[in-house]
N, C-alpha and C positions, 0 to 999 in steps of 0.2 A: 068384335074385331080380333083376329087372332096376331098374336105377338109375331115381328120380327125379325128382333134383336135381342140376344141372349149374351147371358153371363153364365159360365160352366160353374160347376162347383166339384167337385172328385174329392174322395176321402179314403183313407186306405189304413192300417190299423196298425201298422210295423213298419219301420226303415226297411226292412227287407223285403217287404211287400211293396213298397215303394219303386228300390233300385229294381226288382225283377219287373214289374208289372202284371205281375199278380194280384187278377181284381179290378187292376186299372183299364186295363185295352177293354173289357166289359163295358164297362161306365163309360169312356169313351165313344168306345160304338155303339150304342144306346143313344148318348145321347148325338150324335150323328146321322142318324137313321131319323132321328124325329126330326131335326134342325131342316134336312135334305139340302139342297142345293138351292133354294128359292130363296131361305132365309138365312141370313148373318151368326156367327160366333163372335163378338166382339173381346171376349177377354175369355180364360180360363185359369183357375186356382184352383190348387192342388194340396190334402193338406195329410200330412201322414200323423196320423191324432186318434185316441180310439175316442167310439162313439158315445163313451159314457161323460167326456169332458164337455163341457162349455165354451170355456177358452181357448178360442179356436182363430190363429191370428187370421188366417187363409180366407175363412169364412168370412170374419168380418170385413176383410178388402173386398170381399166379392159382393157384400152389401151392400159397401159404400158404392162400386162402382155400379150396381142396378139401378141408386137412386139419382146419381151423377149422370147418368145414361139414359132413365128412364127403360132399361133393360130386361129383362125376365129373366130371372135366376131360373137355372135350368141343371136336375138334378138325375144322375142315371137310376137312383133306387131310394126309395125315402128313409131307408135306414144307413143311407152312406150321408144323410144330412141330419136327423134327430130320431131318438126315440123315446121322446118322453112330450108329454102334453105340451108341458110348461116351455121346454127349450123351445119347439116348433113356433109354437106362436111367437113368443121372441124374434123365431126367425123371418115371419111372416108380414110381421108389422115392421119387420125394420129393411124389406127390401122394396119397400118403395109400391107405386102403382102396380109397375110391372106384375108381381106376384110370383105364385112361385110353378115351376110346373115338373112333374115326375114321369122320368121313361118308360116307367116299369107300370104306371097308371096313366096314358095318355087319354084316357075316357072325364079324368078331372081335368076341366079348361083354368087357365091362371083369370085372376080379378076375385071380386068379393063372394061368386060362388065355388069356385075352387076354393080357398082361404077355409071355408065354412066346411064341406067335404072334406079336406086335410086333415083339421084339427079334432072331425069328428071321427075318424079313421084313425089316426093316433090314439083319439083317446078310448077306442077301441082295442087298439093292441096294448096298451097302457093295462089296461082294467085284464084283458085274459092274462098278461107276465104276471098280474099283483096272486091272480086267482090260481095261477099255476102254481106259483111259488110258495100259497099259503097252503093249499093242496099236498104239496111234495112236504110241506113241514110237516102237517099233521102226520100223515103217513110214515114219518120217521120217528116221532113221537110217539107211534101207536105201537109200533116195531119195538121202540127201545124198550118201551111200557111193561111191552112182555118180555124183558129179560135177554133179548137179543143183541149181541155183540155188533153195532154198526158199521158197515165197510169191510175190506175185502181185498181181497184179488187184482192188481191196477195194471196187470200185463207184465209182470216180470215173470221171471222164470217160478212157474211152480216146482218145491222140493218137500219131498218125501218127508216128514216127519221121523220116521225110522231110519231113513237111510240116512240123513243127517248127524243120530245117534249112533250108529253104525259106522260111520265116516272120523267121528269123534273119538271113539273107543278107538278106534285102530292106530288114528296118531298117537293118542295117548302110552300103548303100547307099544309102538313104534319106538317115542322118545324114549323109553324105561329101557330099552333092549340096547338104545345108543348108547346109554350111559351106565349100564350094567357092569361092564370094565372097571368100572372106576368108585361104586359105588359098593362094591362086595367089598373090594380089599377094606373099607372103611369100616363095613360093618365085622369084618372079620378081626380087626384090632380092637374092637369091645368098645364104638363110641359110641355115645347115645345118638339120638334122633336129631338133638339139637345140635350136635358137634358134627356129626354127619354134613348137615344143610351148609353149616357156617366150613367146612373142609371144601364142600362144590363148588359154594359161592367165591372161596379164596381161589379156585381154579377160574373163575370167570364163569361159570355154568351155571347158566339160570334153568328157570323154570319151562314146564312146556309154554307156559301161559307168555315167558319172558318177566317175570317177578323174582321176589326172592324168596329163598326158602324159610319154611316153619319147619316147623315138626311132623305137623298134619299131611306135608308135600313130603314128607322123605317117608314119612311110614305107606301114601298110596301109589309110590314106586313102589318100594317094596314088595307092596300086596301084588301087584302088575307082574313082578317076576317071581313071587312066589316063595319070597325070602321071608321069614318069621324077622320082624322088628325086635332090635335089641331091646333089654331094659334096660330104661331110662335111666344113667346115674347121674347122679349130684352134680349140681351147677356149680363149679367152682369159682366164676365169676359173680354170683349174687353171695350174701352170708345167710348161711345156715345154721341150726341149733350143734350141729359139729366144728366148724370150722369156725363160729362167730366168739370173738371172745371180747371184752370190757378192757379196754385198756385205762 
């Protein structure tokens, strides 16, 4: 005897996919088209939840009301209801006589041989995800095995490796030319590398980087514009075998 009276069940995977109905008007008309005009929708539930949860408040009202109704849950795609052995059957057992029936399969009838096809069909798709996925590992395993750098490319903008370096140099350049003004007369009054840094820094003037200066950053301006680095004298701020004495 074919079913009636139905209980919808709609599942959607994002708030967003919800408010647009994106996915929804599918499921919908699916399961509309099978219902036709002979037979009843008694209730519909809606649950925006991804398919991998269980806890699905939506769902379970829509069970309770199959079995309060004697209804047939009636689903637009079997992956908008479970996909996994174990969930299915849960689901199956708990909606009552009615049973369960899918749009997208209307050649499986609801009662105890649809239930049987269902969950054999699950565990169908169950067993090729497990095979896929053990598949995809090996093959990444076998890849890394031989020395291969995994991953790649994910759709941003490809850049140049050289023009990059090329793109670098030239700031770098750029900055040394900015601050060339200021950076002679320093070295023209005889101060070291380190007095240099600590003269820029008291001007507020960092680094290209935006750090502060060493010695190592004032001598590769220098080299940038071409200026021979002072020699180094004496830190008068640390003691030295000259200036240190024994009080």
């Amino acid at each position: 005897m074919q079913p009636t009276a139905f209980i919808a069940y709609y599942r959607v995977s994002t708030q967003q996919q919800g408010k647009s109905g994106l996915g929804l008007d599918a499921q919908q008309a699916g399961v509309a088209a099978y219902i036709g005009p002979d037979r009843k929708l008694l209730q519909a539930f809606t649950e925006i939840e991804s398919g991998t949860r269980s806890d699905r408040p939506q769902l379970d009202a829509a069970l309770k009301a199959c079995r309060l109704t004697g209804a047939t849950l009636i689903v637009g795609k079997l992956d908008r209801l479970a996909r996994n052995t174990r969930f299915l059957l849960s689901v199956v057992e708990g909606c009552g006589e009615g049973g369960v029936v899918c749009c997208d399969m209307p050649q499986i009838p609801p009662g105890p041989v649809g239930r049987f096809l269902l969950t054999q069909m699950a565990a169908v798709a169950e067993l090729e995800a497990g095979l896929i996925s053990a598949r995809t590992k090996a093959a990444l395993a076998a890849v890394k095995a031989r020395g291969r750098t995994l991953g790649g490319w994910r759709g941003g903008p490809k850049v140049d490796p050289a023009a990059g370096r090329a793109a670098r140099t030239q700031a770098a350049n750029d900055f040394a030319a900015r601050i060339k003004p200021v950076i002679l007369p320093l070295c023209e009054r005889g101060l070291s590398l380190r007095q240099i840094g600590a003269a820029l820094a008291a001007r507020g003037i960092q680094t290209a980087a935006g750090g502060g200066w060493s010695a190592d950053a004032v001598r590769r301006v220098l080299a940038r514009l071409d200026v021979k680095a002072p020699n180094a004298l004496p830190d008068t701020t640390k003691p030295t075998p000259e200036n240190h004495h024994a009080y």
